[in-house]
N, C-alpha and C positions, 0 to 999 in steps of 0.2 A: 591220339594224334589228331583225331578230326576235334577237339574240343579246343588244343592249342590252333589251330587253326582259322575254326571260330572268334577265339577271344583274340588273334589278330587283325584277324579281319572287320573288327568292332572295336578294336582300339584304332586299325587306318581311317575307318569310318569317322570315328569321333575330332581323330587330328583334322581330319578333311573338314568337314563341318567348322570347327572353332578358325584356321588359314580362312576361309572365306568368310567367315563374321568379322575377323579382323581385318581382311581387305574391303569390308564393305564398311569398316570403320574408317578406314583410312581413306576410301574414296571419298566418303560423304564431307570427312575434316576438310580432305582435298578442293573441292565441291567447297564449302563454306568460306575455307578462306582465299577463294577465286574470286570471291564477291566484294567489288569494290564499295565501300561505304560512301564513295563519290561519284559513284554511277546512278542513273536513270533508265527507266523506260519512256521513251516517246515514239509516236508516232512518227516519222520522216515521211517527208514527200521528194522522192528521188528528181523527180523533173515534171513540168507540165503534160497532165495527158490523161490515160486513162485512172481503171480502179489499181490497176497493178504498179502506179509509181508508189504506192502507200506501204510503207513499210513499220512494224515495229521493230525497235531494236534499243540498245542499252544507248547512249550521252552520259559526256561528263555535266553532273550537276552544278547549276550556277550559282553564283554567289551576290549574293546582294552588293552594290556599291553603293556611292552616295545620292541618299534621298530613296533607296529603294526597299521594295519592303519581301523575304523569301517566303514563300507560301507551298509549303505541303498540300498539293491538291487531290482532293476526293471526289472530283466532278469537273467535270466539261461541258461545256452549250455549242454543240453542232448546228451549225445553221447555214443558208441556200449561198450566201456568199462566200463560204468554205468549199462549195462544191463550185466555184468561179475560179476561186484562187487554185485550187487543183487543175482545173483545166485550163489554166493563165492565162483568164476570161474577163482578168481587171484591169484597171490601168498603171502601169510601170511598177508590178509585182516583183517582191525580191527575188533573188537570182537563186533558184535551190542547190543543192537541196538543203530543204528548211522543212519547220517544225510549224505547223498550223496550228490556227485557231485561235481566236479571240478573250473568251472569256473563261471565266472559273471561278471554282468556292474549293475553299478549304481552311486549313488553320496556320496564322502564323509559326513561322520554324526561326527566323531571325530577322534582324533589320540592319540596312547600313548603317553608316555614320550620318547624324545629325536627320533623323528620322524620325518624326514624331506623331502620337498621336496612336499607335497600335503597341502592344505587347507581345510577345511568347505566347501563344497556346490561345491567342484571339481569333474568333470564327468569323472569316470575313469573305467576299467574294469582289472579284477583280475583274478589269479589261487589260488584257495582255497586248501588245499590239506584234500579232504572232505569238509563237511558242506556248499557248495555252493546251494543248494535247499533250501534256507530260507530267511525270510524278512530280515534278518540284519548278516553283516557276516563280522569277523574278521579276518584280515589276515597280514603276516611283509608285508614292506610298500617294499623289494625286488623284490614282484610277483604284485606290482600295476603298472599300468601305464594308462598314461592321454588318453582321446578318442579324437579322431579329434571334431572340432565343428560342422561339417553337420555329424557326421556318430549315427545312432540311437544304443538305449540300444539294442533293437531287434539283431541289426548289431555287436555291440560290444559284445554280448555273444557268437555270431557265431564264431566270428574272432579268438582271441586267440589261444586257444589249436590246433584247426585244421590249422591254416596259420604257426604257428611255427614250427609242428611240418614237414610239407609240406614244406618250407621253407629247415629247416636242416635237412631233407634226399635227397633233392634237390640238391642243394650246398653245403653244408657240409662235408657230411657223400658221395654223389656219384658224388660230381661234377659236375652236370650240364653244358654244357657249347655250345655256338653257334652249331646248325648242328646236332646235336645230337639226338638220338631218346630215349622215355620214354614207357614203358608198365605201367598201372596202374589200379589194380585190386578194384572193387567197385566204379568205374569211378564216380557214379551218387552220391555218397557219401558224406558228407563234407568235408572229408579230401581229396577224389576225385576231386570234384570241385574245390579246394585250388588249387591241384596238378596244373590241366589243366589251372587254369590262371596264375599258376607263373612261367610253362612253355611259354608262350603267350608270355612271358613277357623279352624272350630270342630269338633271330633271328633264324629262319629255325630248331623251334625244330618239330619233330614228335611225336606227342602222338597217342599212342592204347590206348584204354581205350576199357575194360571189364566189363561187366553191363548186368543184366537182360532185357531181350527184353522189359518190361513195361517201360524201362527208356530210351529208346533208342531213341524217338523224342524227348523227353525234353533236354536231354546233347549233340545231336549229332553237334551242334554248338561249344560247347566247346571243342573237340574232332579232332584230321585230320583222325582216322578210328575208329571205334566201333564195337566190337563184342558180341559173347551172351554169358555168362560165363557158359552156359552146352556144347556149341559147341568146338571142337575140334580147338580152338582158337592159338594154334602154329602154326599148318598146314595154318593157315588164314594170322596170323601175315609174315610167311616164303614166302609166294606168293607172299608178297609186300615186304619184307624186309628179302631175303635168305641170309645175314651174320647174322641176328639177333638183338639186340636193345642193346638200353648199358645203359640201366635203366631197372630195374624192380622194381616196389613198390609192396607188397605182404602184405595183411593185413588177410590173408584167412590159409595163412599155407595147413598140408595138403601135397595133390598130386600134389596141387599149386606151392609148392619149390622145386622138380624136374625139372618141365614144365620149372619154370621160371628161373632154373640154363641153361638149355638147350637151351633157348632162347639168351642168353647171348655174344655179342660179345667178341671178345679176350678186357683185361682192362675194359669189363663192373662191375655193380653192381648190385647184387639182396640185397634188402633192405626188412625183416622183422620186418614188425611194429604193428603186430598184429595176431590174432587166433579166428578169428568169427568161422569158419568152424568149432570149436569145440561146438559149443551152435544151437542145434539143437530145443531141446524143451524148456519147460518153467522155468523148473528147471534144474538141474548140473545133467547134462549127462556123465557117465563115459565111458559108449561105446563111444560116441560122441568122447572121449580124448583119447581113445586109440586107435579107428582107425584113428582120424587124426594124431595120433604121430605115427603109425604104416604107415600110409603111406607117411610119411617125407622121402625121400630119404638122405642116411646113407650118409653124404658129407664126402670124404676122402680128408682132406688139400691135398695133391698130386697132385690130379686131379686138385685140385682150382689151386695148382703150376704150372701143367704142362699147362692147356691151360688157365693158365694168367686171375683166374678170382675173383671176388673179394664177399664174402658174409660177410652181415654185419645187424647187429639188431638196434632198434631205440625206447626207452622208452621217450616219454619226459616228462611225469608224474616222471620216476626216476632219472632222468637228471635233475630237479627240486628239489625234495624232499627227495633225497637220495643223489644225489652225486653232491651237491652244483655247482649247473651251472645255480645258477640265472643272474649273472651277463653274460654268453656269454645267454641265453636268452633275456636279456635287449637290448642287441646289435641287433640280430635278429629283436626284436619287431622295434627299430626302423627304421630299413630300412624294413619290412613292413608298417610301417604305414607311408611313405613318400611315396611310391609307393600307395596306398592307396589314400593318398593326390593328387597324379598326377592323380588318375580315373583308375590308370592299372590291381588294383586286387578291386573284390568287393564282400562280404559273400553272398552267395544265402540259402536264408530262406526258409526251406519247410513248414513250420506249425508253428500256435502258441498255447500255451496249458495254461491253470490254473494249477497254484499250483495241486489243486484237479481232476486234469485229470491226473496225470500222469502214472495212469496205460495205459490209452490208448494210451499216447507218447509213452511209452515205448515199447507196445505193436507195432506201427507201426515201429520202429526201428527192432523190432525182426521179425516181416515180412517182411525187408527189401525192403519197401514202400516207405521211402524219397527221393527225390533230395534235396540236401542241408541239412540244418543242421535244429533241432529241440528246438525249445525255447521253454522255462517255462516262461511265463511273470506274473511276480507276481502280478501287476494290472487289471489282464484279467479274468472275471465273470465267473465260472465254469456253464456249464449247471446244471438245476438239477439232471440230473440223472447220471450225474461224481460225482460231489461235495456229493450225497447219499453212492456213492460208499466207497469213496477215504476219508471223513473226520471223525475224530474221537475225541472225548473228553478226553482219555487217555490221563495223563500225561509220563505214560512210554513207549506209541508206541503199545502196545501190541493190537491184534484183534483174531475176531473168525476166523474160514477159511470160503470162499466165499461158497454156496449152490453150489452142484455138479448140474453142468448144466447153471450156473446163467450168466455166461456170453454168451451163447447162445442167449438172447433175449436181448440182448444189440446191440441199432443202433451206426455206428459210427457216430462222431461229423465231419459235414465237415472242412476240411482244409486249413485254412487260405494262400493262397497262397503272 
């Protein structure tokens, strides 16, 4: 009696076992075919503010129209004006919630009608204006162009926006030219880095470069002097060079555009390409903007007249997307990527991030923590306790606010160097 017993008890056994292999068959089909083949992952920025309006979560994927070209993306270029536009720190920003970020690399997936010039399966990286934080991204086939065959997605999301823009405030906009000396604020930066190899890249230039003392082993290569950007950095610059420099890059604004009118030889150029010094905390600081616009020294044209000098701004986000200068961009790009081709300029990566990390990219951006430039690599596993953070089910972006205190016991994820 106890054997018939047994072999019931090992046949219930066995039914039970095979009921749950089949419902773990039928969940997972369930599970597969839930999965829209027209959906995405992006990033969302629920509304202007802090790191908690950033959401991931699934969109429907777009489709190319006319003159557009669809690009399966394998990289992102996070950069300091993404961390402006989160905290709706620009001027007449779209209305969210939306999908950030500027640039990407990836491979063509298709193209609109009457769209020429790229194929299927072409490795190219792009300026998006918006919606570059997501797997599949549309964009006119004006702001594409091809990647080199050794140069990786990593490298091609680096590239763009920072080499361009480095590029034409360089030569462009101040002239660069043999012998000539450059000051360049946020040295260790990616647009910093651009700066000091595309100088390199001109016989007997001088670069200053200005940078936090954390950065100052890592870049003092790229660099012929380096200073601390709380020190009294004229007086430093004037001991080696007492006529002054005939570049200044200025991405800080500030009591910075004084300094660096004053540094300024007769025919140089102070170039404003930028206003970090106004983004202090996590969210849009008004104090923040009004004592750096309070301490912008009042340029009187006269002065610029009398001692012969030159101030001048630099958008290439608006130079793109506002005031149709894709084609002298297309020019630029490719005598970067020739130089590129010879070995002379090459993108220095500070980190790589998931989709679902990128409060903590952004986060290291805002403690102005990188050398080099910050990727979103869309292929790259979130730890669990980012992807906890940062993913969400919403289809409209929307989230609760983070637990006061909650990123206190949050370790960082090391950094891919």
């Amino acid at each position: 009696m106890a054997n018939v017993t047994t072999d019931s008890a090992d046949i219930a056994e066995e039914e039970t076992e095979h009921m749950i292999e089949n419902n773990f068959v039928v969940e997972a089909e369930n599970v597969a075919s839930s999965i829209d083949p027209k959906e995405m992952r992006a990033v969302i920025l629920a509304g202007f503010g802090g790191l908690n309006k950033l959401r991931v979560t699934k969109k429907t994927m777009p489709e190319p129209q006319h003159g557009e070209v669809k690009i399966r993306v394998k990289a992102c270029g996070l950069n300091f004006v993404d961390l402006m536009v989160r905290q709706g720190n620009i001027d007449s920003p779209p209305k969210p919630p939306l999908i950030p970020g500027f640039e990407c690399s990836g491979i063509v997936e298709s193209i609109g009608e009457n769209t020429h010039g790229f194929e299927i399966g072409d490795r190219v990286m792009a300026f998006v204006c918006y919606n570059a934080w997501a797997e599949v991204v549309c964009t006119p086939v004006d702001y594409v162009y091809k990647m080199p065959d050794k140069m990786s997605f990593q490298e091609a999301a680096a590239f763009s926006l920072n080499y361009v823009a480095a590029y034409m405030m360089l030569f462009e906009v101040a002239n660069l030219r043999e012998g000539m000396s450059v000051l360049v604020h946020s040295a260790g930066g990616s647009v910093g880095q651009a700066v000091a190899q595309l100088c390199s890249s001109v016989p007997n230039v001088t670069v200053f470069g200005i940078a936090s003392c954390s950065k100052h082993v890592a870049i003092r290569d790229s660099v012929t002097h380096i200073f601390d950007r709380n020190a009294d950095y004229v007086q430093e610059v004037k001991k080696i060079s007492p006529e002054g420099v005939d570049i200044v890059l200025d991405c800080l604004s500030g009591e910075h555009t004084g300094k660096g009118l004053a540094l300024l030889k007769p025919l140089g150029a102070y170039v404003l390409y930028g206003a970090s010094n106004m983004v202090t905390g996590e969210t849009k600081s008004f104090f923040s903007i009004a004592k750096s616009w309070w301490q912008v020294e009042k340029v009187n044209p006269f002065k610029l007249y009398e001692e012969n000098k030159v101030m001048a701004g630099f958008s290439l986000l608006n130079l793109l997307f506002k005031q149709g200068g894709g084609v002298r961009v297309k020019t630029v790009m490719d005598k970067l990527l020739s130089l590129y081709n010879q070995g002379r300029i090459k993108p220095v990566v500070d980190s790589l991030w998931a989709l679902e990390e990128v409060k903590e990219a952004m986060q290291r951006i805002h403690d102005r923590g990188n050398v080099g430039k910050l990727i979103l690599d869309i292929e790259k596993s979130p730890t669990p306790l980012m992807a906890n953070d940062s993913t969400e089910t919403s289809e409209a972006g929307e989230e609760e606010e983070d637990p006061e205190g909650d990123n206190d016991n949050k370790e960082r994820m090391p950094f891919i160097q």
